[in-house]
DRENFIMAR-30564 format. One record per residue (C-alpha): y, x, z; residue number from 1; chain. Coordinates in steps of 0.2 Angstrom, whole numbers, plus 2048, in hexadecimal, padded with zeros to 3 digits. Each point is the difference from the previous one (the first is absolute). Last residue first. Layout:
BEGIN
{r {Y; X; Z}; NUM; 'A'}
...
***
This chain:
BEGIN
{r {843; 79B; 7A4}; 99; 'A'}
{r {803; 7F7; 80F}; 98; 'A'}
{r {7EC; 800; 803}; 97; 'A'}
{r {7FF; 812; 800}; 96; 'A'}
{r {80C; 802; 80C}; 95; 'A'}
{r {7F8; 7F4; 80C}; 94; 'A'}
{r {7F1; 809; 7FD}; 93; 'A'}
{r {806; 810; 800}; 92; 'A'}
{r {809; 7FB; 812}; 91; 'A'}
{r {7EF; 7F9; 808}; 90; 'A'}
{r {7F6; 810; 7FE}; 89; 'A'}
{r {7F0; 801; 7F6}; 88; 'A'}
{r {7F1; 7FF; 80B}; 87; 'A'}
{r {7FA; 811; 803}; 86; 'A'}
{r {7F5; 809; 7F3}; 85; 'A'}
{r {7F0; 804; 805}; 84; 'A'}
{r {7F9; 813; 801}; 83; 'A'}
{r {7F7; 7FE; 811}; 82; 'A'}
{r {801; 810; 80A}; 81; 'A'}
{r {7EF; 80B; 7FC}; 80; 'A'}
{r {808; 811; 808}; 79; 'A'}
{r {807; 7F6; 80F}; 78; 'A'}
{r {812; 807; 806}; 77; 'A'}
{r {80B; 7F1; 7FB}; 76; 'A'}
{r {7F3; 7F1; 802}; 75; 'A'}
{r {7FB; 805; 80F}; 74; 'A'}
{r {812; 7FE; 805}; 73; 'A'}
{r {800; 7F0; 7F7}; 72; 'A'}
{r {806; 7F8; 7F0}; 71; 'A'}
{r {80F; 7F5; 7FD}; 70; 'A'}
{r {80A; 80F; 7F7}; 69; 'A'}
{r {80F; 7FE; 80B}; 68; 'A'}
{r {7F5; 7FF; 812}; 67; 'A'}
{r {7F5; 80E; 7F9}; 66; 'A'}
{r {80F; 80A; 7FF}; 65; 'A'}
{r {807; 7FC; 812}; 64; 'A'}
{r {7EE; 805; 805}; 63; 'A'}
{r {801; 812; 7F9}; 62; 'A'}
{r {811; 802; 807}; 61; 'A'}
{r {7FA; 7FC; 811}; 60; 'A'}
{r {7F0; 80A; 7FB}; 59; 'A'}
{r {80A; 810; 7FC}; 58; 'A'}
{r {805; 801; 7EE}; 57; 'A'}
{r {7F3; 812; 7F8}; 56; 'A'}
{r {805; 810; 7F8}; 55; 'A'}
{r {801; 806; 7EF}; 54; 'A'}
{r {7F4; 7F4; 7FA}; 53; 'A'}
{r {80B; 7FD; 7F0}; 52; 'A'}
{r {802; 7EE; 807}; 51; 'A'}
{r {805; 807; 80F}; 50; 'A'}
{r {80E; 80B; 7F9}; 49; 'A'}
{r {806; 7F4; 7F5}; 48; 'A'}
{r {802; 7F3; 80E}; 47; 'A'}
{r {806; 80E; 80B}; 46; 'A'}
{r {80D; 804; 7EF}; 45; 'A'}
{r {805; 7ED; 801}; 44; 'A'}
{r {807; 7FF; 810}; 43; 'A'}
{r {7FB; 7FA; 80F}; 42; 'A'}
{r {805; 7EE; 807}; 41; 'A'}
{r {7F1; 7F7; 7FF}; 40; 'A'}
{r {808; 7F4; 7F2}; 39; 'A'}
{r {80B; 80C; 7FA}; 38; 'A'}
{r {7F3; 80C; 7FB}; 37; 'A'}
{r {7F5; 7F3; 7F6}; 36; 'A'}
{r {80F; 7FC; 7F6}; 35; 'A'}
{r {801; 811; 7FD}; 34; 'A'}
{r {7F0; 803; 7FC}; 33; 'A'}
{r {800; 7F2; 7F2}; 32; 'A'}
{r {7F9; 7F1; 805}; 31; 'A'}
{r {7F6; 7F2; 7F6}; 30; 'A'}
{r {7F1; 7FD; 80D}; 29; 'A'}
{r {7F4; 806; 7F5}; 28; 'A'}
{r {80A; 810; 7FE}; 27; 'A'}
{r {800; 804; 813}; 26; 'A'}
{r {7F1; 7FC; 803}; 25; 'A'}
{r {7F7; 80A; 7F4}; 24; 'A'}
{r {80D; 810; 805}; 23; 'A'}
{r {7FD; 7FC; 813}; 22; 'A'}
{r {7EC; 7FF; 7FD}; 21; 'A'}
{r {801; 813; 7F5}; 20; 'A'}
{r {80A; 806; 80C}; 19; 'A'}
{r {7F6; 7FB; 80F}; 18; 'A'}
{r {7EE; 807; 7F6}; 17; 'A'}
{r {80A; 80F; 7FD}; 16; 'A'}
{r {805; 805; 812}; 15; 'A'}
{r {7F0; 7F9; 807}; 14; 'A'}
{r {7FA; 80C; 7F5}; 13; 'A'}
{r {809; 80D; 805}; 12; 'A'}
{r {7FE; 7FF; 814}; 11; 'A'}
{r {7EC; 801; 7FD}; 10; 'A'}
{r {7F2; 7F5; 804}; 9; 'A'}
{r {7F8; 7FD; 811}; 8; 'A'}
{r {80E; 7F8; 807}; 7; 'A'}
{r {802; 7F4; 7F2}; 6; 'A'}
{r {7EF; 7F8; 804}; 5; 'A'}
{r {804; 7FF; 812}; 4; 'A'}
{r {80F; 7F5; 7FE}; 3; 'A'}
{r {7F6; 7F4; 7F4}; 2; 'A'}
{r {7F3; 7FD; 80D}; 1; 'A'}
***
């Protein structure tokens, strides 16, 4: 299925279409790299590096991600991953509220 499809195609555009996903998720989800980084316990020059498509998380890493942004591991390396925005976190709610 999905695993045989990216065999068949190349290591740098599952590069790029992982970076791309990572970024897109990323900023939907409100994180900055480095707030990334510290939740998977990497720094922010791999996220920067990945994001780039300089090099690829492993599929641990990969799956903690997906985990954080509320998506799935197909989600993360899928070329047509769904472009919604995730619900808007409790705390900018509350915050919001406050104000």
């Amino acid at each position: 299925m999905v695993l045989c499809y990216y065999l068949n195609m190349d290591q740098e555009n599952i590069k790029k279409i992982i970076a791309n996903n990572m970024l897109v998720f990323r900023k939907r989800s409100g994180l900055t790299q480095a707030e990334l980084a510290e939740k998977i316990n990497y720094s922010d020059k791999a996220v920067s590096k990945w994001e780039r498509g300089d090099g690829i998380p492993d599929v641990l890493v990969l799956c903690e991600m997906a985990e954080i942004f509320g998506v799935t591991l197909n989600d993360m390396v899928s070329e047509n991953a769904p472009r919604k925005v995730p619900p808007m976190r409790a705390t900018r709610v509350v915050i919001t509220c406050l104000s």
